[in-house]
C-alpha positions, 0 to 999 in steps of 0.5 A: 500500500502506498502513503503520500505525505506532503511537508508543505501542505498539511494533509489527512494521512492517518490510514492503515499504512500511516499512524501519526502520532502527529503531522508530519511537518519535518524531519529532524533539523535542516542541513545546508549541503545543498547550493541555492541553485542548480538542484537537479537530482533532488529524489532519494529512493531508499529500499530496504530488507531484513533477510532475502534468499537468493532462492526463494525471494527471487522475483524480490530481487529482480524487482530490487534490481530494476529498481536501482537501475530505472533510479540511480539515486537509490540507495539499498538497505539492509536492517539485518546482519548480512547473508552472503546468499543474497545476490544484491549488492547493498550500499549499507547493512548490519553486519555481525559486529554491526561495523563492518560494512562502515568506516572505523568511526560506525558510520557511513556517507552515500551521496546520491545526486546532490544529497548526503545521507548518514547511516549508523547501525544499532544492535541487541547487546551493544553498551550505550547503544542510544547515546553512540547512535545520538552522538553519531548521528549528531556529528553527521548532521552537524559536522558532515552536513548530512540531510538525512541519518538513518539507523538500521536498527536490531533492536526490535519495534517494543521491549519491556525491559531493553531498549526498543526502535520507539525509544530510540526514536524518543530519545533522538535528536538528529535521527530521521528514520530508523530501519527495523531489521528485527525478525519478529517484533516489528510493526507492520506499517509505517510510525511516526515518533517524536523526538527530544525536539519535538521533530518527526522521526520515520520506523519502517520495517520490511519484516513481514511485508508480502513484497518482501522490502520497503521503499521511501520515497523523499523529494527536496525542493530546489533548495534543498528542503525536504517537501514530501515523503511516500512509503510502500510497505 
């Protein structure tokens, strides 16, 4: 099912595929990596998964393929340690000691077309996970001028007792979305959660998804602002 949201013109979007817990308006904070003029690829697809067989998800990896091809600003995720059986090559994924498809710093840049995204990675297990992944993604809006920071996530959608994807999003500050890689707690549409700054952060998980991926779609205006959002999950 597809959603559409619109940053400028505020418009009713709470269906099955979307529950807000408030309008979406922005995401977390503005960057300046753009120039004032000459925006031209101002369109990032990102596609993610959790765990694809070569085999069995074959139709899933076409489509995937396809994809990448017809969009050249597409960027390919995957919210789960890596599994060599696939055949996709990813840009960025959780690998077992949730480093190793990164730099030495824990994190990753992708520039597509004119526009920067940071990735960080956060797994069950790992001491002050929160706060690394707050740090990080602070540094890479801040420092590095990234326009969106995402964080493939292990964490699982609810906990009890350990930390969870909406507490993370809470305690964010400069996090935009957060990919849900876990197996079985997941939620099956898109969530919106706000963080310690009042702004929208996006959970998006593939899990249980009948396609077998999830996609955002995120237009910029032609200075470089983020102006809509559209989900397939």
């Amino acid at each position: 099912m597809n959603s559409r949201r619109n940053f400028l013109v505020q418009s009713s979007l709470a269906t099955t595929a979307m529950f807000l817990l408030k309008p979406l308006k922005t995401f977390a904070g503005e960057s300046s990596f753009f120039s004032l003029t000459g925006i031209r690829n101002n369109k990032l697809f990102f596609l993610h998964t959790t765990n694809l067989d070569s085999f069995n998800d074959a139709h899933v990896i076409k489509y995937v393929e396809e994809i990448k091809i017809k969009h050249v600003n597409t960027i390919l995720l995957k919210a789960a340690h890596h599994n060599e059986t696939a055949s996709l090559t990813y840009d960025a994924f959780l690998a077992e000691d949730s480093t190793v498809s990164f730099t030495k710093d824990q994190y990753q840049i992708i520039n597509k077309g004119n526009i920067r995204t940071g990735v960080v990675t956060i797994d069950t297990g790992e001491n002050n996970a929160i706060e690394k992944v707050n740090r990080l993604a602070a540094y890479l809006k801040k420092e590095k001028k990234c326009s969106v920071v995402i964080c493939l996530s292990r964490l699982g959608y609810k906990n009890n007792n350990t930390p969870d994807d909406i507490t993370l999003a809470k305690h964010s500050a400069d996090l935009d979305i957060i990919i849900g890689g876990h197996p079985e707690n997941f939620h099956q549409h898109p969530i919106i959660v706000l963080n310690s700054k009042n702004s929208e952060v996006i959970i998006h998980a593939s899990s249980g998804q009948t396609t077998g991926y999830g996609k955002i779609e995120i237009d910029f205006d032609e200075l470089g602002r983020k102006k809509n959002i559209n989900f397939t999950a």
